[in-house]
C-alpha positions in Angstrom: 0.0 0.0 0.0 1.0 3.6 -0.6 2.8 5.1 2.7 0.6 7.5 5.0 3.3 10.4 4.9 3.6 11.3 1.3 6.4 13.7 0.1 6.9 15.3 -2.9 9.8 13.9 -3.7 8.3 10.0 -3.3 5.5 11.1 -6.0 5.5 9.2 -9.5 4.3 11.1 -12.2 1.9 8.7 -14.3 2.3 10.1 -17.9 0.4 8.1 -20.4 0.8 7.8 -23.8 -2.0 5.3 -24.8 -3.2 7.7 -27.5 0.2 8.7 -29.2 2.3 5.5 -28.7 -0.1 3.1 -27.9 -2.3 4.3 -31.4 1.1 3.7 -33.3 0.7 0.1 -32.6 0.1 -1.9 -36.2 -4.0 -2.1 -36.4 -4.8 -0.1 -32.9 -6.0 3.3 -34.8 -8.7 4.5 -32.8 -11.7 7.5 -34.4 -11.9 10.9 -33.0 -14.5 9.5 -30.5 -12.7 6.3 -29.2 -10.0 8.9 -28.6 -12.2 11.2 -26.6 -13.2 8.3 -24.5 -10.4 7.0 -23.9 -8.5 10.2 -22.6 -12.1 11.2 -20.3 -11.2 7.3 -18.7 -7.7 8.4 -18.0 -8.3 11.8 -16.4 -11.1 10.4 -14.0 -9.0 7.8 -12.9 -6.3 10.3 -12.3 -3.5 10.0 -14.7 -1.3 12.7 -14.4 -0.2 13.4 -18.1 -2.4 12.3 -21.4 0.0 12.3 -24.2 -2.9 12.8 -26.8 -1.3 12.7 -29.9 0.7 14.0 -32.3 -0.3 17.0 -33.9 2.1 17.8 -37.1 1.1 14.2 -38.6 -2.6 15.2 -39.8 -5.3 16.9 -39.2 -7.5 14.4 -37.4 -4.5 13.8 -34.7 -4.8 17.8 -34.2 -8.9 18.1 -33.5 -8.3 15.4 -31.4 -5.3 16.5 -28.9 -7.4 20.0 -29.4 -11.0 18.6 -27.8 -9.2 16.5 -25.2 -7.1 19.6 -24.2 -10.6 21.4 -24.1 -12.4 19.0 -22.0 -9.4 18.1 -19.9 -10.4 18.3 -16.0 -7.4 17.4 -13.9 -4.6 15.8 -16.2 -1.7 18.0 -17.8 -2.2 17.5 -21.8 0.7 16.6 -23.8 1.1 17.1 -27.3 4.5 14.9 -28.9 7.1 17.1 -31.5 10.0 16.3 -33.7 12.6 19.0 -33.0 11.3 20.9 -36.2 9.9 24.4 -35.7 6.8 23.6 -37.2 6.3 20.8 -34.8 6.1 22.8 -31.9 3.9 25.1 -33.0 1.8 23.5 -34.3 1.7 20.8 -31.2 2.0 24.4 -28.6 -1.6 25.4 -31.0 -3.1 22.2 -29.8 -2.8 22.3 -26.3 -3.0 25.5 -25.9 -6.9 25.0 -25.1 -5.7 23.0 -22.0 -6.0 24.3 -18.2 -2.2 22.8 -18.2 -0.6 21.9 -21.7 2.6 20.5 -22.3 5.1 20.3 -25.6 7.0 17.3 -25.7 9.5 17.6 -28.5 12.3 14.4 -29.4 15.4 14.2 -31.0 17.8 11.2 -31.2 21.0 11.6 -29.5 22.8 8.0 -29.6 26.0 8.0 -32.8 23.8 5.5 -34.1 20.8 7.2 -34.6 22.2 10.8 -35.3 24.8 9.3 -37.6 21.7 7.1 -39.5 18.5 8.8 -38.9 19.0 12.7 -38.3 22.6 12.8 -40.5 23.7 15.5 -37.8 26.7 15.9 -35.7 26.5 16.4 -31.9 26.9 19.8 -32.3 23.9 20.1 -34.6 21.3 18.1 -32.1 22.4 19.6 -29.0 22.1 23.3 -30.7 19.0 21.9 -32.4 17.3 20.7 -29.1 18.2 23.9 -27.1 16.7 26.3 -29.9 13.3 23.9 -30.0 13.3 23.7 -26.2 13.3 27.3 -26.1 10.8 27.8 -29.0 8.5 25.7 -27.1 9.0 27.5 -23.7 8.6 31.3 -25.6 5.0 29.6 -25.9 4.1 27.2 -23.3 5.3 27.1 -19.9 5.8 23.1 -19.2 8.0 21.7 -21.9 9.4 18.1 -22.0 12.4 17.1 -24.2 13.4 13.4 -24.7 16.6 11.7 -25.7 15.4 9.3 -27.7 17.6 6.1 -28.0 18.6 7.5 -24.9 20.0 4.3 -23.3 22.3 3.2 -26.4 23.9 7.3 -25.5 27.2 8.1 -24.3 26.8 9.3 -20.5 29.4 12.6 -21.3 27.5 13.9 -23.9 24.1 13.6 -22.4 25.3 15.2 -19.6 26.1 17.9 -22.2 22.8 18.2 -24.2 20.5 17.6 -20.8 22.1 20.3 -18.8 21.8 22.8 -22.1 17.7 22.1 -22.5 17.6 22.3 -18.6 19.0 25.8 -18.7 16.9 26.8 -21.8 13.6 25.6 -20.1 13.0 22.1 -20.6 10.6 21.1 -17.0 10.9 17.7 -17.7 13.5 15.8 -19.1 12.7 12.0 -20.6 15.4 9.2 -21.0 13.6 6.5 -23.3 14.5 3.3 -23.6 13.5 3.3 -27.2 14.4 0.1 -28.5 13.9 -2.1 -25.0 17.9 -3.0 -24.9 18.6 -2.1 -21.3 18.5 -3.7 -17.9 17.2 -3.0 -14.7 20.5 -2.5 -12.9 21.9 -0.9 -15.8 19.0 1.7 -15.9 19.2 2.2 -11.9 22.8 3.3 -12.5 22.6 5.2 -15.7 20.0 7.7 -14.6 21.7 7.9 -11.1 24.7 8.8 -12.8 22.7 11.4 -15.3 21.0 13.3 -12.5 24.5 13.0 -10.3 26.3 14.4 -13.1 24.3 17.3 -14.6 24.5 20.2 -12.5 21.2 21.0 -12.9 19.0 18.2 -12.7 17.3 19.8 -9.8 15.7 22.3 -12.2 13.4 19.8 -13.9 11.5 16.3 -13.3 13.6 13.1 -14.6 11.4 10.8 -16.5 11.6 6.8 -18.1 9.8 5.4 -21.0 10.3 2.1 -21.4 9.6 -0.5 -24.3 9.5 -4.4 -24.1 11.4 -6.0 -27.0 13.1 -8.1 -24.3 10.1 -8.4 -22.3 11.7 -6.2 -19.3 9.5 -2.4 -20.2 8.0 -2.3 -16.6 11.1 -3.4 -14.5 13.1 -0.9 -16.4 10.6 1.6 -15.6 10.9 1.0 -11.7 14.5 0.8 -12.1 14.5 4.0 -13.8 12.5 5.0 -10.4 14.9 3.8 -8.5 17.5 5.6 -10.0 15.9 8.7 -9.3 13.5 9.6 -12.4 10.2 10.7 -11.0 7.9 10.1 -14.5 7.1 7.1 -16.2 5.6 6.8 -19.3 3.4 4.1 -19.9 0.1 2.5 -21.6 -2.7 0.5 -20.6 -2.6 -2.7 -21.2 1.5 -2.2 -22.5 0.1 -1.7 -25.9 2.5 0.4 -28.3 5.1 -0.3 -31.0 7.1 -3.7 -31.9 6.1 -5.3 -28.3 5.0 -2.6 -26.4 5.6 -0.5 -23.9 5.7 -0.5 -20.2 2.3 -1.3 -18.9 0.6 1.4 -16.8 -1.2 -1.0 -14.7 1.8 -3.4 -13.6 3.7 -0.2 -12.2 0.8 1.4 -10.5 -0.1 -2.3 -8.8 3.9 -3.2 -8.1 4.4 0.3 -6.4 1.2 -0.3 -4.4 1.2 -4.1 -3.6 5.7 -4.0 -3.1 5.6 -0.7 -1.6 8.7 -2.1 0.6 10.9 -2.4 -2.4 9.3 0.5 -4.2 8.2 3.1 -1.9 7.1 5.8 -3.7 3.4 7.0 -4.5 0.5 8.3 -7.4 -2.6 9.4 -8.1 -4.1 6.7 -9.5 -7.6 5.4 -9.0 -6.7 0.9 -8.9 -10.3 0.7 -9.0 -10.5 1.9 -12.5 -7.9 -0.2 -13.8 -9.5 -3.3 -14.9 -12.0 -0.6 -16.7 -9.4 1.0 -18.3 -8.4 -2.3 -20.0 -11.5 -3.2 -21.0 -11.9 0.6 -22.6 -9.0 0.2 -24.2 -9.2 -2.9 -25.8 -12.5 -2.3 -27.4 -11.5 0.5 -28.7 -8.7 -0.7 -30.6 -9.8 -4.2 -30.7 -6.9 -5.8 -29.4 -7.6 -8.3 -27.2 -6.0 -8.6 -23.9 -4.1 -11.8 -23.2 -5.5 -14.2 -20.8 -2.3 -14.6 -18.4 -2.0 -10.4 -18.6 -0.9 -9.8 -15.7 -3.4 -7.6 -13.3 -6.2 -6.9 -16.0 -6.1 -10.6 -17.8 -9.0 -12.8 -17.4 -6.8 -15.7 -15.4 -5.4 -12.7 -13.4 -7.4 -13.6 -10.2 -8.5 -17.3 -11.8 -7.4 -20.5 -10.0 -7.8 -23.6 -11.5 -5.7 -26.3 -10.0 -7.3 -27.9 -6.7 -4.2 -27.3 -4.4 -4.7 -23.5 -5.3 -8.2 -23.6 -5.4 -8.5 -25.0 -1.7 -5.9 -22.5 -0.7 -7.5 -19.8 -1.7 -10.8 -20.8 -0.4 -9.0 -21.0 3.0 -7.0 -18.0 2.7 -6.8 -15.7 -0.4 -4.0 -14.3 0.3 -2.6 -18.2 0.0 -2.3 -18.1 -3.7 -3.2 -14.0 -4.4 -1.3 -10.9 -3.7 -3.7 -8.2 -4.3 -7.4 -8.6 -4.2 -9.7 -8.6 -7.4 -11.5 -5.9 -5.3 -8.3 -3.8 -5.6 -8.4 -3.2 -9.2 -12.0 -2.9 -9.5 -12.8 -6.9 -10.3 -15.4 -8.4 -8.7 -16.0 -11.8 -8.8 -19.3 -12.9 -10.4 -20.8 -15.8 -12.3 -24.1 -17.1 -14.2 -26.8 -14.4 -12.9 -28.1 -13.2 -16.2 -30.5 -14.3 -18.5 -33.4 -13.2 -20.7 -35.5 -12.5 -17.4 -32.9 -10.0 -16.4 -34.3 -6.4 -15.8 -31.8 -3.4 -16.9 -30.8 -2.4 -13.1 -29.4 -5.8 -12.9 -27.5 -5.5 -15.9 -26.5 -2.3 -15.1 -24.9 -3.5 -11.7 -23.2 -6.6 -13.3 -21.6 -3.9 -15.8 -20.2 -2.1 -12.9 -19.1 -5.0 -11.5 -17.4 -5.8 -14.5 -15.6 -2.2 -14.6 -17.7 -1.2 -17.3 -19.7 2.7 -17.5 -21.7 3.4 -20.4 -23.6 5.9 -22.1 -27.5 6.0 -21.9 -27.4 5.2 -25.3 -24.7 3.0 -25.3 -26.4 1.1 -22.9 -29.8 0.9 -24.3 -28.4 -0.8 -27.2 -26.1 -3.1 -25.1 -29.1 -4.2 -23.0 -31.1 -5.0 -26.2 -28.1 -6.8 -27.5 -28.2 -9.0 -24.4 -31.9 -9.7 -24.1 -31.7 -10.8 -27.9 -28.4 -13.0 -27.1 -30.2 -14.4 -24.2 -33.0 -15.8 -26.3 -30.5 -17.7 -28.5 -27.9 -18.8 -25.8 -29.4 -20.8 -22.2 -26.2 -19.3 -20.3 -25.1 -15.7 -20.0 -21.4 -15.8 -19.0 -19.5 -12.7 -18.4 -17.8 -13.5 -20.9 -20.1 -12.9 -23.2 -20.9 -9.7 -22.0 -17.9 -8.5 -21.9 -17.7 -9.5 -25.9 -21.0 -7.5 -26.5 -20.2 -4.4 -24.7 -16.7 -4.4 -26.5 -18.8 -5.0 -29.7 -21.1 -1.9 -28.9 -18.3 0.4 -27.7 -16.5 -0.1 -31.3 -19.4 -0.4 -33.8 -20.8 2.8 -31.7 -19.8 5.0 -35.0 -19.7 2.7 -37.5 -20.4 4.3 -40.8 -21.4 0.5 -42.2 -23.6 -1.8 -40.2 -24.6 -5.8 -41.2 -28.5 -5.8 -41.4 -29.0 -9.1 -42.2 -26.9 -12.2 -43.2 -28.0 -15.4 -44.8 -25.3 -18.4 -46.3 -26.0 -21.7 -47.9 -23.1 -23.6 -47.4 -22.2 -27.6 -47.2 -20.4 -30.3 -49.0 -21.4 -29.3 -52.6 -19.8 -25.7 -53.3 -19.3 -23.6 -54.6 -20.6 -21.5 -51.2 -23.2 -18.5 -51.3 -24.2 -15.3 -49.1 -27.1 -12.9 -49.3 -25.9 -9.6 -47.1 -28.0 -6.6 -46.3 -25.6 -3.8 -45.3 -26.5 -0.3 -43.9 -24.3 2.4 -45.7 -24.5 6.1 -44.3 -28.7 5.2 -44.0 -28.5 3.6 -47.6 -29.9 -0.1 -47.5 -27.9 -2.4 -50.3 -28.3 -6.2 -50.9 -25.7 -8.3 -52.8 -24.9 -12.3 -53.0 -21.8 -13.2 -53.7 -20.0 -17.2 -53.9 -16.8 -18.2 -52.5 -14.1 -21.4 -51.5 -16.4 -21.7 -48.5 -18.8 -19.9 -46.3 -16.5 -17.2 -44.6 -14.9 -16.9 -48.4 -18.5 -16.0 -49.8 -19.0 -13.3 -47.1 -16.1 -11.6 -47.4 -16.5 -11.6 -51.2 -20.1 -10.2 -50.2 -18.7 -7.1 -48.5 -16.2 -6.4 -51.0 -19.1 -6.3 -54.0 -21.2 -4.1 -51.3 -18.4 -1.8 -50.1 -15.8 -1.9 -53.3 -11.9 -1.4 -51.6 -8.3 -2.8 -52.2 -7.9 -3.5 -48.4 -5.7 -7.1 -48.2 -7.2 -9.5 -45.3 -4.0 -9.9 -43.4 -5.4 -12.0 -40.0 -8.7 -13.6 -39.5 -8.8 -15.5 -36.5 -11.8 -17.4 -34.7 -12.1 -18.9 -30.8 -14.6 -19.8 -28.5 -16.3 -16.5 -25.9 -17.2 -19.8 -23.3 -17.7 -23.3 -23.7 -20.4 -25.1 -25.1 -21.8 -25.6 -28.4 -23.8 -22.4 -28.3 -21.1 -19.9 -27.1 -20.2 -17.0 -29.0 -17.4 -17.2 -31.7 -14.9 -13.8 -31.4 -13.7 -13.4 -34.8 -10.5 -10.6 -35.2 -9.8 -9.5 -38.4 -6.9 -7.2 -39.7 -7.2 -5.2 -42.5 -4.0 -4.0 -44.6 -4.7 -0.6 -46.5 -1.9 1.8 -47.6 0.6 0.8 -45.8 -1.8 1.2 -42.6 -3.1 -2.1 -40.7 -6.7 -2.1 -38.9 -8.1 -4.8 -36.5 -11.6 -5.4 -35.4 -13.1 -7.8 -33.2 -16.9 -9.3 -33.4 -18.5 -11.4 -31.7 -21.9 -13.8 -32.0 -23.0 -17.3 -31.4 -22.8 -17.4 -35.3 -19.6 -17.6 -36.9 -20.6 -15.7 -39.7 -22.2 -13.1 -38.8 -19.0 -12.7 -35.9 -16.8 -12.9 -39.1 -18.7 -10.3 -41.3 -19.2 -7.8 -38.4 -15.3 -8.3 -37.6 -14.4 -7.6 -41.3 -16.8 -4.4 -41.4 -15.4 -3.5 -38.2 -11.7 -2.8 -39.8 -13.3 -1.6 -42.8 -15.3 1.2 -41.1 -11.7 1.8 -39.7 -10.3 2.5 -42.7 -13.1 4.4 -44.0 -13.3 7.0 -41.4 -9.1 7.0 -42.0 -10.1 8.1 -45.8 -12.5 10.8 -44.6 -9.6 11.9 -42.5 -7.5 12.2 -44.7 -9.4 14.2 -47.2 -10.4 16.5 -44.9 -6.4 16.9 -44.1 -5.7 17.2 -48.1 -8.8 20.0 -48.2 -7.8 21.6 -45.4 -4.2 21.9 -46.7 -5.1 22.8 -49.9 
């Protein structure tokens, strides 16, 4: 638990970067409004820094840091920069809107990097950074620069460039492990020996962003900690690019559950965490492993008898923090089509879900229809709905009906009804099987050059009549959307999976031709 005298200097800055680092995942593009939700989620659960986006790369990415900034109650909204002047205007102009904003510009300083990437010297990056640092600070008062491939730099010239963007008003300064090559002790000892050595490190707040190609992101990050860094950067459920980064959840729960080893503190709400995950992974449909640790489904799940009698004797046998703890509450079987909406209101909260009145008008239905095919409501399944309802919320196309003839004698045929922008269209299309013959379908409905790169089927629960969750990943110039679905009918899960990335890349388009107008 978090210690009952809290200083200053014990406090971890939770800076999250879900929407900007976490969206650069392959396939976990999110619209305007999962971005909006997702970024209200983390300020009520007390995130100290949203790292919205990344303003330069389009206009979409703009709006959207610009609305959160605007309805941004708590957090400090961060806006990421190259070191390009543009950049940081352009990023200071999106978060300007915000009761605190921040502009957090980059630049590489390892010999690898500025000798590959940038083509500079170190002369030209450290002058660089310092002029952008103070470009930023001319227009914003909290300013972050990062070193990034800051682990793979040599310690006596990033003394050099941190103590320069220090003095020319940097408040925060980030040493990312970009590429996930360090160690624990080795990061404990390299920022140690950064703060030690820069004569001003007292001037601004020391921060670690971690990534997991080696599977170590979140004991780097507490390492970094250790070593003196007071920010980590992090996502929910670890999502970002290559393997992720370091997962917000597993440092907030190891500084709270080892506080002995780690005995610092944060703002965060633990209650909202198992929320946030769910939140998260509907909106950019990827799913969360089972064995995840803190947010997973077999997180708090015991199934071997020695465990199981343990626990039932003593939780604490067998679990170190309690479901309760990170807002889980144990449940089972209680729903079915007799259920009234106040009871599946409370198992929703139970399940670390909050929706919409609309949201949850629809979701209800959904159930009460789901209940009439199915005998036994698992949470399972609802979880699967809501996700379903939370993505499809926007969808510009929408299945209507579905009907295949399939068998041993093929060729295979589907009859699909779509909805498109309120424009009912029918088409029947064959295929090399049923889920062939649906996709075909769709593409004769909704003409594209998307490739299907993953399609991927498992059981919701067991039984013959438990939902099939179908993901499906899209690949469309040079961009990659996912979508998950799910039903107690395959095909319909697939079809509403495959629309699901395709809506994806639709609203992308729109995006984009609104960017192309605006510039024009």
């Amino acid at each position: 638990m978090a210690p009952v005298n809290k200083s200053d200097k014990d406090r971890v800055i939770i800076f999250d970067t879900t929407l900007r680092d976490g969206e650069q995942c392959p396939g976990a593009t999110m619209t305007f409004e999962e971005k909006l939700e997702v970024a209200e989620m983390l300020d009520d659960m007390g995130v100290d820094v949203i790292e919205a986006g990344f303003p330069i790369t389009s206009e979409g990415d703009f709006q959207a840091v610009s609305e959160i900034a605007r309805r941004s109650k708590n957090a400090v909204i961060a806006g990421l920069s190259r070191a390009h002047p543009a950049d940081i205007d352009r990023c200071a102009e999106a978060v300007k809107f915000a009761k605190r904003g921040r502009v957090h510009t980059v630049i590489a300083t390892s010999p690898l990097h500025m000798r590959v990437k940038l083509n500079k010297t170190p002369e030209q990056v450290l002058e660089t950074s310092v002029a952008m640092v103070a470009r930023a600070r001319n227009q914003i008062d909290d300013v972050e620069w990062s070193a990034e491939d800051g682990t793979r730099s040599e310690m006596d010239y990033l003394c050099r460039i941190v103590e320069a963007v220090i003095k020319a008003g940097a408040t925060t300064v980030n040493i990312p492990d970009t590429v996930g090559y360090t160690t624990p002790d080795e990061y404990t000892h390299f920022m140690k020996t950064l703060i030690e050595r820069v004569p001003n490190s007292d001037k601004a707040v020391f921060s670690v962003h971690c990534h997991n190609d080696l599977g170590m992101a979140v004991a780097n990050s507490l390492a970094g900690v250790i070593g003196g860094a007071r920010q980590v950067e992090c996502t929910i459920n670890g999502i970002g690019e290559r393997a992720g980064n370091a997962a917000l959840e597993e440092i907030v729960m190891a500084i709270n559950v080892r506080n002995d080893k780690f005995p610092f503190w944060n703002k965060i709400d633990t209650t909202q965490l198992t929320r946030a995950s769910k939140v998260v992974s509907a909106a950019t449909s990827f799913p969360v492993q089972y064995n995840k640790a803190i947010v997973g489904r077999n997180a708090f799940a015991h199934e071997s008898g020695i465990h199981q009698d343990g626990v039932l004797k003593d939780a604490s046998t067998y679990e170190i923090m309690r479901p309760e703890m990170v807002g889980l509450k144990q449940s089972s079987l209680v729903l079915g089509k007799h259920s009234g909406r106040h009871a599946f209101v409370h198992k929703l909260e139970e399940m670390g879900y909050k929706l919409g009145p609309n949201q949850l008008e629809d979701a209800f239905t959904r159930m009460k229809a789901l209940a009439d095919r199915k005998k036994d409501i698992y949470d399972e399944d609802i979880e699967a709905l809501v996700d379903e309802e939370m993505a499809a919320s926007h969808d510009r196309i929408k299945l209507t009906s579905l009907t295949v003839i399939a068998g041993t004698h093929g060729p295979q045929r589907a009859t699909m009804k779509l909805d498109v922008d309120g424009q009912i269209k029918i088409e029947e299309a064959e295929g090399n099987g049923p889920v062939d013959a649906v996709f075909n379908c769709i593409k004769r409905l909704v003409p594209h050059e998307a490739k299907l790169e993953l399609y991927q089927v498992h059981a919701v629960t067991q039984g013959t009549d438990a939902q099939a969750e179908v993901s499906v990943r899209l690949s469309h110039e040079g961009r990659a959307m996912t979508a998950r679905a799910a039903d107690p009918d395959t095909l319909v899960a697939s079809a509403k999976a495959y629309l699901g990335a395709l809506n994806k890349i639709v609203m992308k388009r729109q995006r984009d031709t609104v960017t192309t107008a605006a510039a024009s």
